[in-house]
C-alpha positions in Angstrom: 25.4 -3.8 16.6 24.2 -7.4 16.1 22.6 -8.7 13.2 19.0 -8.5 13.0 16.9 -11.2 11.1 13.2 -10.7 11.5 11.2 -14.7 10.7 8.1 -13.3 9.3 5.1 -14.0 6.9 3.0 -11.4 4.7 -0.1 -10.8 6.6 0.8 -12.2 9.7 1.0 -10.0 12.8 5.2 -10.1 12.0 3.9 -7.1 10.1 4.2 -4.7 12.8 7.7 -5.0 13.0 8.2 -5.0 9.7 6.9 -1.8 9.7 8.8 -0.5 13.0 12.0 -1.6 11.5 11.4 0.3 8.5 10.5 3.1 10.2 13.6 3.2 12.4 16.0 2.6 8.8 17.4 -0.4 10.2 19.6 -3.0 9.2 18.1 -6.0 8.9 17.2 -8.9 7.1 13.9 -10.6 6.7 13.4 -14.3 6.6 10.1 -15.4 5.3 8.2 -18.4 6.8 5.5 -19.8 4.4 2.8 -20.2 7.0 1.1 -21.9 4.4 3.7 -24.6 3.4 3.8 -25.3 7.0 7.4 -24.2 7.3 6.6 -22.5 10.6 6.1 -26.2 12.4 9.1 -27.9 10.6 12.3 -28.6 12.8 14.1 -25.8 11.2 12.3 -23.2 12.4 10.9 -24.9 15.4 14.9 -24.6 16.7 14.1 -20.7 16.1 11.5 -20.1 17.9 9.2 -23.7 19.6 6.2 -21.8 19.8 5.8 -22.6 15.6 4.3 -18.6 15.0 6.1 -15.5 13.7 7.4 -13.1 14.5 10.8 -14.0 16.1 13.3 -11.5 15.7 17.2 -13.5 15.7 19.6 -10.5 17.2 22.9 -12.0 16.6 22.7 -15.3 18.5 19.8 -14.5 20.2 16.2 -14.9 19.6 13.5 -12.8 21.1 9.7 -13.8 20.6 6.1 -12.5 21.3 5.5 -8.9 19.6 5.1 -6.9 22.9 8.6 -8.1 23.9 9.9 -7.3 19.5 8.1 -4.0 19.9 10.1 -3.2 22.9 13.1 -4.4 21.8 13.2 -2.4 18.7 12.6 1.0 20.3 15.0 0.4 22.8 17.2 -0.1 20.3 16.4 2.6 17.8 15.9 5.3 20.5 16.0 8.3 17.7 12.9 6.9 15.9 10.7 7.3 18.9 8.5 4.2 18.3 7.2 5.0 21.9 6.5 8.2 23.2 9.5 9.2 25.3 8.9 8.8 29.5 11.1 8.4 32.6 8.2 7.9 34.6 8.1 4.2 34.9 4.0 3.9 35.4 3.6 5.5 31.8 6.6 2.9 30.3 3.7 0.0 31.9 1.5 1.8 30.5 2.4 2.0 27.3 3.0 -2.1 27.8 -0.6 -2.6 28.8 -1.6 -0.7 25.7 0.8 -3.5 23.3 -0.7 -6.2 25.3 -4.2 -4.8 25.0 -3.4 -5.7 21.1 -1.6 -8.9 21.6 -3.8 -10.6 24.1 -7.1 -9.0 23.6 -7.4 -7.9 20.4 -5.2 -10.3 18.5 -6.8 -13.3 19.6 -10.4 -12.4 18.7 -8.6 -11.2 15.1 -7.7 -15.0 14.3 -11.3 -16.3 15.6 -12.7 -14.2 13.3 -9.9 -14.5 10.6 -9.3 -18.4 11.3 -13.1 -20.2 12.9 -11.3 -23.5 11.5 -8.3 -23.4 13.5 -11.0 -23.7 16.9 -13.9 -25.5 15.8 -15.7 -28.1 13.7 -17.2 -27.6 10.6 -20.9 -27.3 12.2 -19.8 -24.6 14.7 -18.0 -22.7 12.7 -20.3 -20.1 11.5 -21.1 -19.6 15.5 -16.8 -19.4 16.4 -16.8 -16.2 13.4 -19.9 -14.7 15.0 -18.9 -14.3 18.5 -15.1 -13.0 17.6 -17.1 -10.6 15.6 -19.5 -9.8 18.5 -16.8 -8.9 20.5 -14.7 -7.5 18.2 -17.4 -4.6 18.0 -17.8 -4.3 21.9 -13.6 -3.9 21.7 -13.3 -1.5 18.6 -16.0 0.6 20.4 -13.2 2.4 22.8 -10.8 2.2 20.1 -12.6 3.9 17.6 -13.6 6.6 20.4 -10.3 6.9 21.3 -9.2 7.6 17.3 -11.6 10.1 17.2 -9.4 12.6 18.9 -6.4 12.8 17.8 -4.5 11.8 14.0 -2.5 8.5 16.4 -3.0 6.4 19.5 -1.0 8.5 21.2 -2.5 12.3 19.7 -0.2 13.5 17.7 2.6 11.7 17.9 2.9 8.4 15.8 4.0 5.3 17.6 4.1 1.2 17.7 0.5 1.4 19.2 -0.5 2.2 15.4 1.7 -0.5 13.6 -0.1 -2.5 15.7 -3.6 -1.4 15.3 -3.2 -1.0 11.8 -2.3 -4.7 11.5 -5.3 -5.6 13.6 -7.8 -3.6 11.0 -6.1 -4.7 7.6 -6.3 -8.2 9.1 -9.9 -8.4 9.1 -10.6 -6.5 5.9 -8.2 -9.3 4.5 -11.4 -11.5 5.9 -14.3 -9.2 5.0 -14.7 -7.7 8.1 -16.1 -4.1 7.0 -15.1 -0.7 8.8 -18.1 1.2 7.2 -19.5 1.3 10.9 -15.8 2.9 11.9 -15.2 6.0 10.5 -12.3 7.3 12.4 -10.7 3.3 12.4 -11.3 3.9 8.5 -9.8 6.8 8.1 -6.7 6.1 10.4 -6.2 3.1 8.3 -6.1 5.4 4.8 -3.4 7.9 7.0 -1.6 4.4 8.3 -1.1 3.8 3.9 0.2 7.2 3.2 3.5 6.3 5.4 6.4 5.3 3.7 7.7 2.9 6.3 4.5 1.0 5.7 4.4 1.3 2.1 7.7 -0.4 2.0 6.9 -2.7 4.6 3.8 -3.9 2.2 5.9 -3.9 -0.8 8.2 -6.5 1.0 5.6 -8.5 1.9 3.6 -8.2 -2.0 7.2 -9.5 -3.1 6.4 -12.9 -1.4 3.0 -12.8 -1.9 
């Protein structure tokens, strides 16, 4: 099997495969980009991966990119640790794809609005940039937290990548005071998601760093 080296930064959505990784036991190495140093635009890791963001996962001499494409990698190549639910039928493997992209390209972006109002706007419209990502952030997380409320995972009982994900999205904005009083069942999923012990040592990687 190749090497695997994940370029990642505590906090930062590289989290989720942190996690999957842990939770499939693999071999792997982690390679920490300080985000804050700016190490993520300098020409050493700009010949990684020239989109300047983590995660990028390095698999031998190859380097894959975007956490959709990460998450799919991984459980393709850990089939045993069922990181997706199991299906032949290719409508429910798309599926299962809209569901990642649902996080990477709705949810995520919203996440850093809310997270990061500097990164879009001037000083004087900031306040307004948080407001909206948190205005529909709530119209989002109103399926969501419907959808937690029947079952322990996203996908009932049976814990997946879709979780990893969503759990990164939630402890994201509590990082930024974004409260889940109002989401019981995201609040509670969150507490379960912390009892895991591929998460707990996922975190205890990243509190080395931090």
């Amino acid at each position: 099997m190749n090497e695997l080296t994940l370029f990642a930064f505590p906090g930062a959505c590289s989290r989720v495969s942190l996690i999957l990784l842990e939770q499939a036991h693999a071999d792997y190495q982690v390679h920490w980009v300080r985000l804050t140093k700016g190490e993520h635009k300098r020409p050493e890791f700009l010949a990684i991966n020239p989109k300047a963001k983590v995660p990028a996962l390095k698999i031998g001499n190859d380097i894959l990119t975007e956490n959709p494409a990460i998450i799919s990698y991984i459980n393709q190549l850990f089939p045993s640790a069922q990181l997706l639910p199991v299906s032949n039928n290719a409508l429910t493997q798309l599926q299962q794809l809209s569901d990642l992209c649902f996080c990477s390209s709705t949810l995520h972006p919203m996440v850093t609005r809310f997270c990061k109002p500097e990164f879009f706007a001037t000083s004087d419209a900031i306040i307004s940039v948080k407001q909206k990502a948190q205005d529909a952030l709530n119209d989002a997380l109103v399926w969501v937290e419907q959808r937690m409320g029947q079952a322990a995972w996203w996908y009932g009982e049976q814990w997946s990548a879709m979780d990893a994900y969503l759990f990164w999205v939630l402890t994201r904005l509590q990082s930024a005071d974004f409260s889940l009083a109002e989401w019981p069942n995201l609040h509670r999923f969150v507490q379960a998601m912390l009892t895991r012990p591929a998460v707990q040592r996922a975190l205890a990687k990243e509190q080395q760093l931090a």
